[in-house]
Structure formats: structure tokens, C-alpha cells
C-alpha positions in Angstrom: 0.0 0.0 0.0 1.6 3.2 -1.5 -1.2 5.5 -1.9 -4.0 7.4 -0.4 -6.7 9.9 -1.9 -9.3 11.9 0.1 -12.6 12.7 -0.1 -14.9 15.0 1.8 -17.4 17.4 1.7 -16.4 21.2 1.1 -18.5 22.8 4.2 -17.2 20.9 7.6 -16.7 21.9 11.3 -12.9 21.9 11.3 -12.4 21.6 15.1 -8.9 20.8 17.2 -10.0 16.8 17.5 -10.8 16.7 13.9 -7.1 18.1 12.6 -5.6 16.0 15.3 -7.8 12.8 14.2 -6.6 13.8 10.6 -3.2 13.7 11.3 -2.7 10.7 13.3 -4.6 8.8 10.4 -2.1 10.4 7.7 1.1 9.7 10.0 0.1 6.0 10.5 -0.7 5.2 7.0 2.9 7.0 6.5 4.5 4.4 9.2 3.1 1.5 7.0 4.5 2.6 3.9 2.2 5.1 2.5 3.8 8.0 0.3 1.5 9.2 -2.0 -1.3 11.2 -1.4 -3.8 12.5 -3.9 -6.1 15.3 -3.3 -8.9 16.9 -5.6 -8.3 20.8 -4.6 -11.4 21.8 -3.5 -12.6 23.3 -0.2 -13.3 22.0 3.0 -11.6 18.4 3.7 -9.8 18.6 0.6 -7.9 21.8 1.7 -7.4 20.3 5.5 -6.3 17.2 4.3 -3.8 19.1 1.7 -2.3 21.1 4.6 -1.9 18.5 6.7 0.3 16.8 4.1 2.6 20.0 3.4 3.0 20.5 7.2 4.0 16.9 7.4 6.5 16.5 5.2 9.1 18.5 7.0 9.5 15.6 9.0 8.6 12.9 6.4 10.4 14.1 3.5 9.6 11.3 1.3 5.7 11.9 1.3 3.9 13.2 -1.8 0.9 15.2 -2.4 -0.4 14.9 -5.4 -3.6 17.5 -6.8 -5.5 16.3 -9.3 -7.8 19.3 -10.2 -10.9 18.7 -12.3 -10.7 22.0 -14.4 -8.1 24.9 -14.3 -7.5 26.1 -11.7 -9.1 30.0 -12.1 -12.3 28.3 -13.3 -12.0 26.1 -10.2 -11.8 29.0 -7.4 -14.6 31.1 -9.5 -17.1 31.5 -6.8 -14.8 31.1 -3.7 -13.8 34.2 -1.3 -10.4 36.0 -1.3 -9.2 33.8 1.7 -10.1 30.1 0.0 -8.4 31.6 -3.0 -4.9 32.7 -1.5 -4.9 29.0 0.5 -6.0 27.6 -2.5 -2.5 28.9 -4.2 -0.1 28.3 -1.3 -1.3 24.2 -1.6 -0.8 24.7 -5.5 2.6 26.1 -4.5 3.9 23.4 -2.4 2.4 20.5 -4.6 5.1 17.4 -5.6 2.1 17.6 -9.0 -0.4 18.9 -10.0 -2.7 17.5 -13.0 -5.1 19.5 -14.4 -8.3 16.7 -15.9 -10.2 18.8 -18.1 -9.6 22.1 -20.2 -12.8 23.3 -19.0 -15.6 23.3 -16.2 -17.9 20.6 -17.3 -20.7 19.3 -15.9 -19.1 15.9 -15.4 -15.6 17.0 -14.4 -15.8 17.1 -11.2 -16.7 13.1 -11.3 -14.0 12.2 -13.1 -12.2 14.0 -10.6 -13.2 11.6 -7.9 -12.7 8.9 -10.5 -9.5 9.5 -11.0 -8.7 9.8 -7.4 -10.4 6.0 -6.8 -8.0 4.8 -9.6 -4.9 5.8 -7.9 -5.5 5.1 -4.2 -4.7 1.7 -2.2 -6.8 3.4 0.5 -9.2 6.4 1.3 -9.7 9.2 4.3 -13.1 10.7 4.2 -14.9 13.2 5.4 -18.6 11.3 4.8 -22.2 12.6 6.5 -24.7 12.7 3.1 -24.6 9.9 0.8 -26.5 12.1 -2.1 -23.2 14.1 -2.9 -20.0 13.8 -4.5 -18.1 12.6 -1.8 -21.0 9.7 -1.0 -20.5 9.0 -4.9 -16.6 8.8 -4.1 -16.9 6.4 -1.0 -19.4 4.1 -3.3 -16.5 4.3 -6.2 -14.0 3.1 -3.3 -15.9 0.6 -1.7 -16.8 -0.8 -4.8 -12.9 -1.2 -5.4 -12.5 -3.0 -2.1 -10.0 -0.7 -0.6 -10.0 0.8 2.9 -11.4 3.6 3.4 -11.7 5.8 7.1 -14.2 8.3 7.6 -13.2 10.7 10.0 -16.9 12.7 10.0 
């Protein structure tokens, strides 16, 4: 097991037991061999999860983060405020990759996303409460592949 991808919903309560809860998950999956971690950009869990990485890698230097972005990324952050925006380009910034999946929004891009991100992960965090959303769509996708997933919510 190599890789991870998260998944979660975009408005969360981001409290001191959830980034704690957060890390200890990422740091174990490190100590059993974990490296790679992909990410989908957006807001919410996806930014937590993407910070979390970055700040650990000054003590796991061999760690990864990986974005895989559905659409470019100024037609991503279109209707998000100045402050998403700016943390939005610092995680962009400190990316190992970043791979942009479509030329354009479309209305199936952000699925593929979440595709994509099933595809390359041995295992799954999650941020999971509403099983009619993207993220419930996701955490079918990776329970359909049989990996494990943890839902932090």
C-alpha cells in the first residue's frame, strides 16, 4: 500500500480533535509505507487534508501530495472568497504535481475527478455525512474497489 486519496465534503466543522484525528490517520498510513497522497483541490476536507500533508512533510520528506484538479484552476476558485483563494495557491505552491483533468468546467468534471482519485488510491480518508453528494458517490467508487477507506466525520 503506497497511496492514499481523500474525499470529503467542502462545508465541515474543522475543530482541534478533527485536525488531530486527521493527522494521526495520515502519520500511521505514512509508518506503514504510505507515500502518495492525492487530493482533488477543492474546499473544505480537501484543503485540511492538503495542509496536513505539506506541514508533514518537513518531518517525512519522502511523502507526496499529489492534486488532481478537475478544471483549471481560475475556473476552479470562480465562486470562492479571497481567503479560500490565497490558501487555495499556497497548496498549489507546495504541490510534488499537480494535474489538471479537463480544459474546461464541465458538468461531469468534477466526477472524473473523484474517478480519477479512486483509480490511484490503495486506501481512502473521508470526510462522509450525506450519501447524495460527490463525496457519497466517491466512498461508493472506493468501496466498490475494495480498498479501505476511514471516515473521520
Amino acid at each position: 500500500m503506497k497511496t492514499c486519496c481523500f474525499t470529503g465534503h467542502r462545508i465541515i466543522k474543522i475543530t482541534p480533535e478533527l485536525v488531530q484525528r486527521l493527522k494521526d490517520a495520515i502519520i500511521k498510513l505514512i509508518e506503514h509505507g504510505v507515500t502518495d497522497f492525492y487530493n482533488g483541490g477543492a474546499i473544505g476536507f480537501d484543503t485540511l487534508c492538503a495542509e496536513t500533508v505539506i506541514s508533514l512533510k518537513a518531518e517525512y520528506s519522502d511523502i507526496r501530495l499529489h492534486l488532481l484538479l478537475p478544471c483549471p484552476p481560475e475556473e476552479q476558485v470562480k465562486v470562492w472568497n479571497k481567503a479560500q483563494i490565497a490558501r487555495y495557491n499556497e497548496i498549489l505552491q507546495a504541490a510534488d504535481s499537480v494535474t489538471v483533468l479537463s480544459e474546461h468546467y464541465t458538468e461531469d468534471c468534477m466526477k472524473q475527478r473523484n474517478k480519477r482519485l479512486v483509480e490511484l488510491a490503495d486506501c481512502c480518508i473521508c470526510y462522509y455525512n450525506n450519501p447524495r453528494s460527490g463525496t457519497g458517490q466517491t466512498v461508493r467508487m472506493v468501496r466498490e474497489k475494495g480498498i479501505d477507506v476511514l471516515n473521520l466525520c
